[in-house]
N, C-alpha and C positions, 0 to 999 in steps of 0.2 A: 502519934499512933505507935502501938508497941511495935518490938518484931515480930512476936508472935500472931499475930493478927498480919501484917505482910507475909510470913510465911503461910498462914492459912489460903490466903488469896493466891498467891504465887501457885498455890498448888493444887487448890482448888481445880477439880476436872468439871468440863462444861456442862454436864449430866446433872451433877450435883448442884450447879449455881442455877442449873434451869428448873430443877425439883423445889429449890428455896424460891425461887419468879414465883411459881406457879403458886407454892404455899402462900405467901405474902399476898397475888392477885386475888385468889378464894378466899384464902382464910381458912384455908384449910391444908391437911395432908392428904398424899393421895389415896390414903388409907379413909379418907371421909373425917380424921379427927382433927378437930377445931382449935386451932392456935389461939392460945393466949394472947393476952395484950400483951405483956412483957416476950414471948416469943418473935410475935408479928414483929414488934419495934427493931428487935438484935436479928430477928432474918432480914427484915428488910435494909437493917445499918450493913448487914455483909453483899447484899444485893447488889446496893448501891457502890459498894467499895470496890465487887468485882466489875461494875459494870465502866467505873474511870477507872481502874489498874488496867483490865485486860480488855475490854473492846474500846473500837474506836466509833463512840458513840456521836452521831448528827441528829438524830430524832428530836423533835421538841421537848421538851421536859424529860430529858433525860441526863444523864452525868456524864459530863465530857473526863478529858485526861487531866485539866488543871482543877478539878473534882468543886468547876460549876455546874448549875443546870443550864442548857440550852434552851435560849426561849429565841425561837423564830420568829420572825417579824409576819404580819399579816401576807405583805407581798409574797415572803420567801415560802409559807405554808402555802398559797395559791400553786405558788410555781410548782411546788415539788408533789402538788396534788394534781396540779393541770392534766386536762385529757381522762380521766380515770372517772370511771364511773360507782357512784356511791351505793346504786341498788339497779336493779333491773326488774322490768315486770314481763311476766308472761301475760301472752294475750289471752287467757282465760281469767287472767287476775284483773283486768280491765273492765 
């Protein structure tokens, strides 16, 4: 990995790594225009580089600090869902 690329991350402010999530998630900008596939690819490769340089990621398929992905075991995603509810209904919607 160059330096120049760890300085980009290093200094990267959260606004901006969340503006490239959000690009990457859509597929788009928030201006409505539509990334490229060669776009998509190089946001999502910075996405993922801020997401094991600077947070300390547990979520499932996500990139930890030693820049694997975290795969949960079935138990461990029960556990950390237990209790929560996935939808609710109103009792008109009955």
């Amino acid at each position: 990995m160059s330096a120049e690329i760890n300085q980009i991350i290093d200094e990267m402010p959260e606004l901006v790594y969340e503006r490239l999530r959000s690009g990457v998630e859509l597929g788009k900008w928030e201006d409505g225009t539509l990334l490229t596939a060669e776009q998509r690819e190089s946001t999502m490769q910075l996405v993922m580089l801020y997401q094991a340089r600077r947070l300390d990621q547990t979520d499932h398929f996500t990139i930890n600090r030693e820049g694997s992905v975290n795969e949960l075991s079935k138990a461990e995603l029960k556990k950390q869902f237990k209790g929560e509810a996935i939808a609710e209904f109103k009792e008109k919607d009955l």
